[in-house]
mmCIF file of the N, C-alpha and C atoms, coordinates in Angstrom:
data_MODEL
# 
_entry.id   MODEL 
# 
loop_
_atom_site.group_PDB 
_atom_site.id 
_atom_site.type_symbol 
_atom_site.label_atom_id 
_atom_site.label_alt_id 
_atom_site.label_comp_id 
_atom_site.label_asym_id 
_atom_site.label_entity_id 
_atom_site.label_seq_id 
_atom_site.pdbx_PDB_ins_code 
_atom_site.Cartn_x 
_atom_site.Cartn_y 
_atom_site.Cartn_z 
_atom_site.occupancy 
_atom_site.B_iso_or_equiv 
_atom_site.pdbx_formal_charge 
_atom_site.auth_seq_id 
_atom_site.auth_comp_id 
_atom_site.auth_asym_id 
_atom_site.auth_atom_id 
_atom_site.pdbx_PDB_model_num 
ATOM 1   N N  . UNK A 1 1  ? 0.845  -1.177 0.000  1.00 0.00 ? 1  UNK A N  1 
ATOM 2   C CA . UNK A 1 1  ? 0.000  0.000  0.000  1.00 0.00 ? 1  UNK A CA 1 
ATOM 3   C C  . UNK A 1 1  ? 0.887  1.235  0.000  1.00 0.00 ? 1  UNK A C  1 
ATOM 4   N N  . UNK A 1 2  ? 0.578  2.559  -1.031 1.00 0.00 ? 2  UNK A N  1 
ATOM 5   C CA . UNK A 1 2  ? 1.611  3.543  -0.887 1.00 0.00 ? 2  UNK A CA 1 
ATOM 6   C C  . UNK A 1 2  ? 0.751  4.469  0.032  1.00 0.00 ? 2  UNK A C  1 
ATOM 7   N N  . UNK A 1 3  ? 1.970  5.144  0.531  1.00 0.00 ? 3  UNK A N  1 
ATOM 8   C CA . UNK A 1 3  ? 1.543  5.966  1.757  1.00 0.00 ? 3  UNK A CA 1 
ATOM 9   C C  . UNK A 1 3  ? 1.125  7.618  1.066  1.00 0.00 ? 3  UNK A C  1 
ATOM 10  N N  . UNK A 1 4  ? 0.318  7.755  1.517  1.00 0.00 ? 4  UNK A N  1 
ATOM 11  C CA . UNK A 1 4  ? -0.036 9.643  1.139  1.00 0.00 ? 4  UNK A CA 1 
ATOM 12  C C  . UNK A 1 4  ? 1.222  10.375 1.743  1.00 0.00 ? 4  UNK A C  1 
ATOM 13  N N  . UNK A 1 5  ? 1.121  11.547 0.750  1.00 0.00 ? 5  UNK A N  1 
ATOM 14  C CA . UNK A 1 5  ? 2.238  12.393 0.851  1.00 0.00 ? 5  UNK A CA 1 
ATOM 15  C C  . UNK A 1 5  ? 2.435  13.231 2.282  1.00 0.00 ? 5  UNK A C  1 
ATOM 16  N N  . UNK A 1 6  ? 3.830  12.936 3.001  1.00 0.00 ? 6  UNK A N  1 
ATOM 17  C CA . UNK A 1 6  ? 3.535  13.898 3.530  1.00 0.00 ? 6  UNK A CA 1 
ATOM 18  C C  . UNK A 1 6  ? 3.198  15.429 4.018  1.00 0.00 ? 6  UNK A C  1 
ATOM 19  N N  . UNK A 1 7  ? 1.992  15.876 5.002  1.00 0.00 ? 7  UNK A N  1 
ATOM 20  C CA . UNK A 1 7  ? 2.443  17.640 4.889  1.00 0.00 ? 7  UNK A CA 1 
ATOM 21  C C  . UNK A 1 7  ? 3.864  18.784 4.601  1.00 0.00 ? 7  UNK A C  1 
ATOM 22  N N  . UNK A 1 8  ? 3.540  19.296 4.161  1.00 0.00 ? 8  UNK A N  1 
ATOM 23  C CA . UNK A 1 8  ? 4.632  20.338 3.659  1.00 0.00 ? 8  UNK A CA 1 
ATOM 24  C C  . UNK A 1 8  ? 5.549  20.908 4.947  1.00 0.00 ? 8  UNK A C  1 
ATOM 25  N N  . UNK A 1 9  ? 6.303  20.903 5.004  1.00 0.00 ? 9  UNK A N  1 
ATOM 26  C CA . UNK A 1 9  ? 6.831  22.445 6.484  1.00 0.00 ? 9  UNK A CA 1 
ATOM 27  C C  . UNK A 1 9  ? 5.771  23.371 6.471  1.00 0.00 ? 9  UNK A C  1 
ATOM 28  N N  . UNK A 1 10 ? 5.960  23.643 8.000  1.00 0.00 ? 10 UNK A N  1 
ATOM 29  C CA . UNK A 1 10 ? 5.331  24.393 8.458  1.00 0.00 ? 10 UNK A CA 1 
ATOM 30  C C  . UNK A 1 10 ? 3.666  24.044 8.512  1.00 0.00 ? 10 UNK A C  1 
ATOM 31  N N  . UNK A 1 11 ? 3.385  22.912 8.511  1.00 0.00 ? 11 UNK A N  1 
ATOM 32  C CA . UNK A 1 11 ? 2.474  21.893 9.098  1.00 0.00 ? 11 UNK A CA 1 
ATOM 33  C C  . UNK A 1 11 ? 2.040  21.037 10.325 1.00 0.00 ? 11 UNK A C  1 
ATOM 34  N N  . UNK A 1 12 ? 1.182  21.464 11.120 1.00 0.00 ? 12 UNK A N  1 
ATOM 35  C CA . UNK A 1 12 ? 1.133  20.749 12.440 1.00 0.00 ? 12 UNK A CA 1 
ATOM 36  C C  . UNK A 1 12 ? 0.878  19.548 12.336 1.00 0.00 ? 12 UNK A C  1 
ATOM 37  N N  . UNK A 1 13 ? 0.462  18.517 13.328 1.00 0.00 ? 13 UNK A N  1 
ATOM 38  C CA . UNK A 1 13 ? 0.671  17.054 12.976 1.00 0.00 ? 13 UNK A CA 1 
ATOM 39  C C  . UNK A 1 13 ? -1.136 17.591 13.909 1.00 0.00 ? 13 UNK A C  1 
ATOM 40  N N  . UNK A 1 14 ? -1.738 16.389 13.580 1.00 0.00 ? 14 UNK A N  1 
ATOM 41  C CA . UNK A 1 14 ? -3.102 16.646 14.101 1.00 0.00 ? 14 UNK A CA 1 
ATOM 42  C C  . UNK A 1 14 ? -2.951 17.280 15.933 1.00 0.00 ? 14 UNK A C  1 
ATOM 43  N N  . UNK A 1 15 ? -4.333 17.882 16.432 1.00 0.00 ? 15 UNK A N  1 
ATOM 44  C CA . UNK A 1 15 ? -3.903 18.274 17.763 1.00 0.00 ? 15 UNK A CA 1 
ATOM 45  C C  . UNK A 1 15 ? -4.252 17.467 18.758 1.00 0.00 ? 15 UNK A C  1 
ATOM 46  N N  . UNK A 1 16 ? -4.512 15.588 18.587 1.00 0.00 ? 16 UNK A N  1 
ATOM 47  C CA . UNK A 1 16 ? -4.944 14.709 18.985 1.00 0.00 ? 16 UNK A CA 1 
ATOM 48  C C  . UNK A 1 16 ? -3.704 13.563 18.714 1.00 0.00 ? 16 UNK A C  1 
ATOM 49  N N  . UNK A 1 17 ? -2.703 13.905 18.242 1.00 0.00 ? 17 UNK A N  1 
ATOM 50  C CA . UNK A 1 17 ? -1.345 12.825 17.955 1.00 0.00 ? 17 UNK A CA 1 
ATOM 51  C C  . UNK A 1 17 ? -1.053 12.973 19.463 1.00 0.00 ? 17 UNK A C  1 
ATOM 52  N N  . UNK A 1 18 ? -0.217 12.272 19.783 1.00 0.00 ? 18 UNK A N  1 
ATOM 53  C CA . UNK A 1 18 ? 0.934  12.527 20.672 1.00 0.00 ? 18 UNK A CA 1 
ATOM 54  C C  . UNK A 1 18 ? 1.118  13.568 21.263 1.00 0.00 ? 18 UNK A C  1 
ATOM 55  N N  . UNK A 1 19 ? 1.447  13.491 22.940 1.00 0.00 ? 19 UNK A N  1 
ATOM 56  C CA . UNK A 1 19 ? 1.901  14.865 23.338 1.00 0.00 ? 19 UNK A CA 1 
ATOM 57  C C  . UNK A 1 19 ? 2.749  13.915 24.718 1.00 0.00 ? 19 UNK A C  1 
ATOM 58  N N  . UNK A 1 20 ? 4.313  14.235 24.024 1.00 0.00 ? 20 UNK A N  1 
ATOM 59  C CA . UNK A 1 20 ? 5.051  13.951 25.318 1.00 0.00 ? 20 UNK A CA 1 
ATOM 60  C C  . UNK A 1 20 ? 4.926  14.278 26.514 1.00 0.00 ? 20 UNK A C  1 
ATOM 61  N N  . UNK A 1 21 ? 5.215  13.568 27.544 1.00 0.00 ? 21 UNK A N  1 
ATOM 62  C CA . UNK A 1 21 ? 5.409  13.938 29.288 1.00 0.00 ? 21 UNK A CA 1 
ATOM 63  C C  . UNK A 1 21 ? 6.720  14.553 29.440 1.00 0.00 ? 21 UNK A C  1 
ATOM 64  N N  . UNK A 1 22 ? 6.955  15.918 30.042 1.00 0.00 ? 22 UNK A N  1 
ATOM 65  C CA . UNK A 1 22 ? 7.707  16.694 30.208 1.00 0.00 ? 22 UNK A CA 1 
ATOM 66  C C  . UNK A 1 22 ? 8.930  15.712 30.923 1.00 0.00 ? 22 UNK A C  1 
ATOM 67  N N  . UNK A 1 23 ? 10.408 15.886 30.474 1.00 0.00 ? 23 UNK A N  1 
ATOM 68  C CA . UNK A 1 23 ? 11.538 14.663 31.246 1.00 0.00 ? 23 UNK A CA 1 
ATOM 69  C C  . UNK A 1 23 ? 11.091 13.570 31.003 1.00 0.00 ? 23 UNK A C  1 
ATOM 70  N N  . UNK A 1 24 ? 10.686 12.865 29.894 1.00 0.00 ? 24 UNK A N  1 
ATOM 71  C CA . UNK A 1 24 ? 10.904 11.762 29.856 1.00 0.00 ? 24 UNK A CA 1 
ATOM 72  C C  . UNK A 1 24 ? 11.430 11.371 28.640 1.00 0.00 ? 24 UNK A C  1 
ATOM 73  N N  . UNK A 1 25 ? 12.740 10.822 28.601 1.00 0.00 ? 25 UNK A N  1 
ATOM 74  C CA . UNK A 1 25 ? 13.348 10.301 27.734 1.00 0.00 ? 25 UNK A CA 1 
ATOM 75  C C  . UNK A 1 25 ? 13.019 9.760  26.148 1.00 0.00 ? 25 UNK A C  1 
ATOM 76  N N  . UNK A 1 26 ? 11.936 9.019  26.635 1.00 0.00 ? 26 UNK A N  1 
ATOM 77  C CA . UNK A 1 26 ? 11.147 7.651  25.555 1.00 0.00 ? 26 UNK A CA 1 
ATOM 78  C C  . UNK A 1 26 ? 10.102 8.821  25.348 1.00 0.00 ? 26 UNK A C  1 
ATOM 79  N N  . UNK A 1 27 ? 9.614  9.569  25.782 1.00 0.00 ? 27 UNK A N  1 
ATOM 80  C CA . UNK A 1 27 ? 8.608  10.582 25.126 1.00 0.00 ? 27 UNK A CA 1 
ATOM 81  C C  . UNK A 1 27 ? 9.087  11.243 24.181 1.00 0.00 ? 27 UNK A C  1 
ATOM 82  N N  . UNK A 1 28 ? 10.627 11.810 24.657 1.00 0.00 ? 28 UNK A N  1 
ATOM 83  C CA . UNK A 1 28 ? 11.251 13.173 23.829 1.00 0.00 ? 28 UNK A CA 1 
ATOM 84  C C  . UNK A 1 28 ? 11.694 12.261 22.712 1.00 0.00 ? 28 UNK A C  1 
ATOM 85  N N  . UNK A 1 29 ? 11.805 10.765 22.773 1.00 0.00 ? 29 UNK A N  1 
ATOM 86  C CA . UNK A 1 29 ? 12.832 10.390 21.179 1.00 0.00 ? 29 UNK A CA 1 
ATOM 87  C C  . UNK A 1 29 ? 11.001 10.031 20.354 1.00 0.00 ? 29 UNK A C  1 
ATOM 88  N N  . UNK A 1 30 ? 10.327 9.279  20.752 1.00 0.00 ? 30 UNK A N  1 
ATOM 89  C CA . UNK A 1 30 ? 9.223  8.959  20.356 1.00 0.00 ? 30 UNK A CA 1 
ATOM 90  C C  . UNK A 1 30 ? 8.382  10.519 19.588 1.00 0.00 ? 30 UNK A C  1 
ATOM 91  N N  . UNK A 1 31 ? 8.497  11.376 20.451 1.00 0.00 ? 31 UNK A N  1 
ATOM 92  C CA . UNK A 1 31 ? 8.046  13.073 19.592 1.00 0.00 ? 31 UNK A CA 1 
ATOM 93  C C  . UNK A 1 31 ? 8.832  13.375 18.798 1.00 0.00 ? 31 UNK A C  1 
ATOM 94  N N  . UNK A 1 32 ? 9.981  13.234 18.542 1.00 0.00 ? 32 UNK A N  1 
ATOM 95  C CA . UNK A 1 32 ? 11.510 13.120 17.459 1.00 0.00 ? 32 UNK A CA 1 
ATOM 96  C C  . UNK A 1 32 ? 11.043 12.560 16.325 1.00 0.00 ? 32 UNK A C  1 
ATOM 97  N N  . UNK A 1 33 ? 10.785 11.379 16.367 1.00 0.00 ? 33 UNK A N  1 
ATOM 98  C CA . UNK A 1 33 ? 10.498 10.493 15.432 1.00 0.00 ? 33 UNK A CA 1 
ATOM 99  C C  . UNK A 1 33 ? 9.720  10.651 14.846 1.00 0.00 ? 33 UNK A C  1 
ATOM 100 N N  . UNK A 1 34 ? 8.181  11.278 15.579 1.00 0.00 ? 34 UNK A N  1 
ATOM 101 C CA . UNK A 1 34 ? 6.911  11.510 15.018 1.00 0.00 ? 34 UNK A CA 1 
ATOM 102 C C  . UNK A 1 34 ? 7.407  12.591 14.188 1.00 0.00 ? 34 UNK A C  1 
ATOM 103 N N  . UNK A 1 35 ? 8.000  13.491 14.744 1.00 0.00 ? 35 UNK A N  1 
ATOM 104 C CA . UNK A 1 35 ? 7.543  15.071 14.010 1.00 0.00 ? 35 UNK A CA 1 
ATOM 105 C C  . UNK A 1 35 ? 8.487  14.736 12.542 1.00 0.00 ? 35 UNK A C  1 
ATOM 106 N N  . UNK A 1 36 ? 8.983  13.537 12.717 1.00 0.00 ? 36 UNK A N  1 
ATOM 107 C CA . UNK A 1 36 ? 10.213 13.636 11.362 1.00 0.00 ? 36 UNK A CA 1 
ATOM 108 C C  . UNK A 1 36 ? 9.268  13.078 10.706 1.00 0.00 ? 36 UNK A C  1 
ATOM 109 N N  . UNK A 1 37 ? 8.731  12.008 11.025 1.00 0.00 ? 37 UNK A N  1 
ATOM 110 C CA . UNK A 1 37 ? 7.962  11.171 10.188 1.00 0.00 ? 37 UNK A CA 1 
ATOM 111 C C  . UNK A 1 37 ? 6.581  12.065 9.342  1.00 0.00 ? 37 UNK A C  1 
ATOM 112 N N  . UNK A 1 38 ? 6.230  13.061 10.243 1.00 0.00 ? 38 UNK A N  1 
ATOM 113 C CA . UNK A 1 38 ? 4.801  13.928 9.681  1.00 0.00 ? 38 UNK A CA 1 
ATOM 114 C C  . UNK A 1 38 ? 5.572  14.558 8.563  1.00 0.00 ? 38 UNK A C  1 
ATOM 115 N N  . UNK A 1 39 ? 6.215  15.150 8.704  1.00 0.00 ? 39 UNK A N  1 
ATOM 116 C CA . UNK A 1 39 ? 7.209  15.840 7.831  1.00 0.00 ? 39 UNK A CA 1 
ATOM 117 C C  . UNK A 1 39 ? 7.884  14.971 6.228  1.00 0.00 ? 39 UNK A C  1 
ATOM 118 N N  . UNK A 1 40 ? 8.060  13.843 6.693  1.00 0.00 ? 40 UNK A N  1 
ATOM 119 C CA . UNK A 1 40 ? 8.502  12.950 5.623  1.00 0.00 ? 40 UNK A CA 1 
ATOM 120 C C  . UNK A 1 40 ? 9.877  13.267 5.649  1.00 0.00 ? 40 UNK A C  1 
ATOM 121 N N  . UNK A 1 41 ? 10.565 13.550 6.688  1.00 0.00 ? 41 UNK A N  1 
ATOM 122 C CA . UNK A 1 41 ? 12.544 13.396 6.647  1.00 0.00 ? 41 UNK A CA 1 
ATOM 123 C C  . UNK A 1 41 ? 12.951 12.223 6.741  1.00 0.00 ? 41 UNK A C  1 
ATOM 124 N N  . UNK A 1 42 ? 13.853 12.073 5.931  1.00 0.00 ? 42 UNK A N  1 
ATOM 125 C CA . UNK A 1 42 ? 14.512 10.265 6.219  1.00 0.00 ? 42 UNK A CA 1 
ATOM 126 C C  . UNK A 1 42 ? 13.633 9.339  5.626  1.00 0.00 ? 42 UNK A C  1 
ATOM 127 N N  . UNK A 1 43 ? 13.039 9.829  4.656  1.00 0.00 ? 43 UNK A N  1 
ATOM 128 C CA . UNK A 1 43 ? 12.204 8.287  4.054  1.00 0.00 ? 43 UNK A CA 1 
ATOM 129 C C  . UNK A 1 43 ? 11.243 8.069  5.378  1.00 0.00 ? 43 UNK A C  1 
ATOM 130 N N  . UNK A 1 44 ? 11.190 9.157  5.916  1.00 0.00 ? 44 UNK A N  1 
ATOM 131 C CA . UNK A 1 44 ? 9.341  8.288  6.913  1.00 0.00 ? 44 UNK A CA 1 
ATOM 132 C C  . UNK A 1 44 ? 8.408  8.730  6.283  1.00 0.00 ? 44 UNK A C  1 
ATOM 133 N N  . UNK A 1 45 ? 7.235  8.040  7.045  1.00 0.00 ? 45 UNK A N  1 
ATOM 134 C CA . UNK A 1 45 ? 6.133  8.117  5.972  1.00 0.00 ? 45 UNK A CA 1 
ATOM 135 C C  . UNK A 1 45 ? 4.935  8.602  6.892  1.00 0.00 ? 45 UNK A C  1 
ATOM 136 N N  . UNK A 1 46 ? 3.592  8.971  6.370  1.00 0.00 ? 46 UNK A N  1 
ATOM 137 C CA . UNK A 1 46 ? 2.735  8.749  7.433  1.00 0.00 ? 46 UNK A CA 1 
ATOM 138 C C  . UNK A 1 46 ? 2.395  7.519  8.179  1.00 0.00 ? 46 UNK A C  1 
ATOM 139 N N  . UNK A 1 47 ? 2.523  6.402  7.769  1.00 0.00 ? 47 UNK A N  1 
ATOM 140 C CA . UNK A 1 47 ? 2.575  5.216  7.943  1.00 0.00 ? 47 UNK A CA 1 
ATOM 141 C C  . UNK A 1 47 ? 3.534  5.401  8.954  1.00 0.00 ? 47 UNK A C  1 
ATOM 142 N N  . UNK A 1 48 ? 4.845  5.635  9.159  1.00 0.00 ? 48 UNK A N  1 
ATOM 143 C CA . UNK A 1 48 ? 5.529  5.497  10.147 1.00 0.00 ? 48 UNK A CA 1 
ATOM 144 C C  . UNK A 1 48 ? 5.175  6.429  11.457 1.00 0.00 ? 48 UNK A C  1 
ATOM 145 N N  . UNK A 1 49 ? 4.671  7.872  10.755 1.00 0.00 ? 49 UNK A N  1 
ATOM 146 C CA . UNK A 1 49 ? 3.893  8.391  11.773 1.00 0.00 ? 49 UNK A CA 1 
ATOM 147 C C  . UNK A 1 49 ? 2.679  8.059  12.713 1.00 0.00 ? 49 UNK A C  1 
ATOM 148 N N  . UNK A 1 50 ? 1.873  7.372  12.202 1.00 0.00 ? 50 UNK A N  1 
ATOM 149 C CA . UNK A 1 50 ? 0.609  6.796  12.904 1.00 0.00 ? 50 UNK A CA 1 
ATOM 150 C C  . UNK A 1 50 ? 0.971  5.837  13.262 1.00 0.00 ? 50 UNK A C  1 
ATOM 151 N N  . UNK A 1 51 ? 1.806  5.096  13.076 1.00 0.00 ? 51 UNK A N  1 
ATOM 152 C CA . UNK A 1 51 ? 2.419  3.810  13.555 1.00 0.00 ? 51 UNK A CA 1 
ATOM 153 C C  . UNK A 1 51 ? 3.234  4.236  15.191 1.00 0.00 ? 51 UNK A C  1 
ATOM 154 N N  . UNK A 1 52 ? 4.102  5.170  14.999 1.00 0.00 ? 52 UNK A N  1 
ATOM 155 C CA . UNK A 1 52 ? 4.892  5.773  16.030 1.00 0.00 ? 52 UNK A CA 1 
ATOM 156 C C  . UNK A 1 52 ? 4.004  6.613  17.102 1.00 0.00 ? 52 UNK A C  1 
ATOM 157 N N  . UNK A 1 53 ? 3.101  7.426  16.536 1.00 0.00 ? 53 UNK A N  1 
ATOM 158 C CA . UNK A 1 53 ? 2.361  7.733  17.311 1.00 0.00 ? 53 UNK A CA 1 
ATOM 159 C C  . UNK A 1 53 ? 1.234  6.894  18.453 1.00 0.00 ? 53 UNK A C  1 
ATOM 160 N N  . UNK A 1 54 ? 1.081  6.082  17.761 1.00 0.00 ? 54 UNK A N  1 
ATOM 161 C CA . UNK A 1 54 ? 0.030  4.751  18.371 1.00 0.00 ? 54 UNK A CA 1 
ATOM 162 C C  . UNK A 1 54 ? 0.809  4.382  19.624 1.00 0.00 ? 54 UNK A C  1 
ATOM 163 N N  . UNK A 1 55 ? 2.550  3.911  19.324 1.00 0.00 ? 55 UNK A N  1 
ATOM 164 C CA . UNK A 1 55 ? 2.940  3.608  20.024 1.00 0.00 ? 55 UNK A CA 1 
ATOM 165 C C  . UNK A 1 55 ? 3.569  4.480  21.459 1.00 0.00 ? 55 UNK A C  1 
ATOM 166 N N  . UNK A 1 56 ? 3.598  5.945  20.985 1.00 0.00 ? 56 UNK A N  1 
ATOM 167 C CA . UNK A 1 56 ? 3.366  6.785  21.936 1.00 0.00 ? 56 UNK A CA 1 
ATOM 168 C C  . UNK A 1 56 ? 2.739  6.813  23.117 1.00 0.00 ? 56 UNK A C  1 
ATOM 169 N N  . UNK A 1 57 ? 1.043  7.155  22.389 1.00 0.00 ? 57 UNK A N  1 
ATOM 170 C CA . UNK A 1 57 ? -0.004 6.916  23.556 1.00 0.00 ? 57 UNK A CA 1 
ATOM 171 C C  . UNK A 1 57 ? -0.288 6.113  24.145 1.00 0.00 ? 57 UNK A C  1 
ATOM 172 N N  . UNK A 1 58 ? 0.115  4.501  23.504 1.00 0.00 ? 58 UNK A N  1 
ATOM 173 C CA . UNK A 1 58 ? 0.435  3.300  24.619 1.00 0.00 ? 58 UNK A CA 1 
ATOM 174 C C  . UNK A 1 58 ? 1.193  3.155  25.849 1.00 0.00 ? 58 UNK A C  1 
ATOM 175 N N  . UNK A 1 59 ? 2.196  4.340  25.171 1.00 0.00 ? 59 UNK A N  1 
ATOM 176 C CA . UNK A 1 59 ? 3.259  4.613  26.598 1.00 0.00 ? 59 UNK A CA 1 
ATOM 177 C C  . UNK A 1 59 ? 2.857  5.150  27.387 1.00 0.00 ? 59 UNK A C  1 
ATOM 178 N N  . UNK A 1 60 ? 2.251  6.490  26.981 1.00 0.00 ? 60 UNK A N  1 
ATOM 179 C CA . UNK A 1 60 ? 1.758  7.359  28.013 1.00 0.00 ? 60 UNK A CA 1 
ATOM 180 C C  . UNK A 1 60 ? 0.785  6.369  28.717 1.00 0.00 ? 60 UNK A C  1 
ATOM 181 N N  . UNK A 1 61 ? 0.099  5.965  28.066 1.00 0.00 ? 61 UNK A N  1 
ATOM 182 C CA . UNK A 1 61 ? -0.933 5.254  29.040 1.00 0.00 ? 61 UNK A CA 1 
ATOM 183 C C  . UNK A 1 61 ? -0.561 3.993  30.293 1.00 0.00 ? 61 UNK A C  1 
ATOM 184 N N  . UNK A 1 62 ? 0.490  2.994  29.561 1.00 0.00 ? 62 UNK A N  1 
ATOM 185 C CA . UNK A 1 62 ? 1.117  1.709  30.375 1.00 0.00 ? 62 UNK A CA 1 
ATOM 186 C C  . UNK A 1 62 ? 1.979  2.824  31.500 1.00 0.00 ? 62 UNK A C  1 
ATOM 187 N N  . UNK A 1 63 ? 2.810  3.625  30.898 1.00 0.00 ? 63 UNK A N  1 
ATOM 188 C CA . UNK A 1 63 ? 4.151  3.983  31.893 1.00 0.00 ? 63 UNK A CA 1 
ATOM 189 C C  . UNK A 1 63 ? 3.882  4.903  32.783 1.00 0.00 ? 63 UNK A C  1 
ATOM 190 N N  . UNK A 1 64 ? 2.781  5.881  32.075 1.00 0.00 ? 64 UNK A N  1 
ATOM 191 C CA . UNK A 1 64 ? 2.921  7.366  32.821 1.00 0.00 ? 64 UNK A CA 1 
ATOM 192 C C  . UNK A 1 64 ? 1.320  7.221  33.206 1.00 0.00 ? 64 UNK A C  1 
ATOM 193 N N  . UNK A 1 65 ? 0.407  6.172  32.965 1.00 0.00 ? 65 UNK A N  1 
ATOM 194 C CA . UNK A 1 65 ? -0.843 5.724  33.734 1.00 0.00 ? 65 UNK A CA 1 
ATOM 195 C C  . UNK A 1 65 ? -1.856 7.374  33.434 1.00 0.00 ? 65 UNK A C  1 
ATOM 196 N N  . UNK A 1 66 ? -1.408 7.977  32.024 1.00 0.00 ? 66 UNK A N  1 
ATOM 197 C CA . UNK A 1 66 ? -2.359 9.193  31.372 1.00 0.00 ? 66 UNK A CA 1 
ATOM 198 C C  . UNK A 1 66 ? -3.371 8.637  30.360 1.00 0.00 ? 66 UNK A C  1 
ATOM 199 N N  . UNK A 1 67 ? -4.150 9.516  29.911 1.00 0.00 ? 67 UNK A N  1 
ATOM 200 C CA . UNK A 1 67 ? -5.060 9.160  28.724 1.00 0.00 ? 67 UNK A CA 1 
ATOM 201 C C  . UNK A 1 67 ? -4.015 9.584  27.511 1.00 0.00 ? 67 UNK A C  1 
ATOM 202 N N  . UNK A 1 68 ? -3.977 8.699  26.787 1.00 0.00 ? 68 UNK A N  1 
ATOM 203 C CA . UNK A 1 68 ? -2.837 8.938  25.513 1.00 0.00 ? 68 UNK A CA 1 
ATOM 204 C C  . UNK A 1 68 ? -2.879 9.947  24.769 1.00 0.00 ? 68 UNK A C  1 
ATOM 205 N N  . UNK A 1 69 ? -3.594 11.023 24.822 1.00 0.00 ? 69 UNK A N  1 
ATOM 206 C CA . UNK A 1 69 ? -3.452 12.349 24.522 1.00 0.00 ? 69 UNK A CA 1 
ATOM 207 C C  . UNK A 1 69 ? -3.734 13.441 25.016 1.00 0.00 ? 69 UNK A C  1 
ATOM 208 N N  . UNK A 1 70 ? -3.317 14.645 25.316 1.00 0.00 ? 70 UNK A N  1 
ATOM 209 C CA . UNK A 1 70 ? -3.160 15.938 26.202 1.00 0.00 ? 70 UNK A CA 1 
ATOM 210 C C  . UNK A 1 70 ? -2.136 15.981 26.867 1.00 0.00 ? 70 UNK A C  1 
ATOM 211 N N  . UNK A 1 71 ? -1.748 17.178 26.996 1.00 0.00 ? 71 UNK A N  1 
ATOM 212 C CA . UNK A 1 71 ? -0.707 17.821 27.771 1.00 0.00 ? 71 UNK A CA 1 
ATOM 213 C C  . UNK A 1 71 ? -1.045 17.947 29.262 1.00 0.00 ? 71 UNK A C  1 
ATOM 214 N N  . UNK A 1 72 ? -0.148 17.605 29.711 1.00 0.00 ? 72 UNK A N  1 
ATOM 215 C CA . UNK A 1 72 ? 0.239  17.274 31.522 1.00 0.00 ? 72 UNK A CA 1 
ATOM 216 C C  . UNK A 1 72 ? 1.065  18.530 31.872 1.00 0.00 ? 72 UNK A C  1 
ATOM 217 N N  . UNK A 1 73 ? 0.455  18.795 32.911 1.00 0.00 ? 73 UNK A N  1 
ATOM 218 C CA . UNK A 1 73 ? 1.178  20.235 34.172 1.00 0.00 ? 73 UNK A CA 1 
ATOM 219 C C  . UNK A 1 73 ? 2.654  19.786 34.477 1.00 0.00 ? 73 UNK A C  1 
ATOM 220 N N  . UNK A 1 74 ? 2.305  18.416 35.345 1.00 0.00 ? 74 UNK A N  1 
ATOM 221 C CA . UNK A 1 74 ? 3.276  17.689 35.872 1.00 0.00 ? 74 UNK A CA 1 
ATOM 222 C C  . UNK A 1 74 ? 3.341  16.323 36.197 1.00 0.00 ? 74 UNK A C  1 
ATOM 223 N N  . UNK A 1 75 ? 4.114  15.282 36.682 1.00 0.00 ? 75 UNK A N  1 
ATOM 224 C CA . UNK A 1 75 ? 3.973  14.048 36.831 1.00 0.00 ? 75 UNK A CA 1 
ATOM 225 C C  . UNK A 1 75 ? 4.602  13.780 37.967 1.00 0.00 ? 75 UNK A C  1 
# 
């Protein structure tokens, strides 16, 4: 299956993707990855984005015990 193109620069990624937990390691490389992937740097795709993102909010949810999307005060 080919993947749709990704958004151009200067494109937000939806406001329901991913939103890292402030200091945490596996958040900050996992938001890395996403924002490259929305973007399409390095041969990612959206496919790798929704893929990466999925696996995001699993984290937030197993590790940091949040609802897998919204921004946190503190932890």
């Amino acid at each position: 299956m080919d993947d749709i193109t990704p958004p151009g620069p200067g494109m937000d990624p939806p406001s329901n993707g991913f939103m890292p937990v402030p200091d945490c390691w596996i958040c900050a490389v996992v938001q890395t990855v996403a924002e490259a992937a929305w973007h399409g740097e390095d041969g990612l795709t959206l496919h790798t984005w929704l893929s990466v993102t999925a696996s995001g909010m699993r984290h937030r949810m197993t590790d940091h015990g949040l609802p897998p999307a919204g921004r946190v005060a503190h932890e």
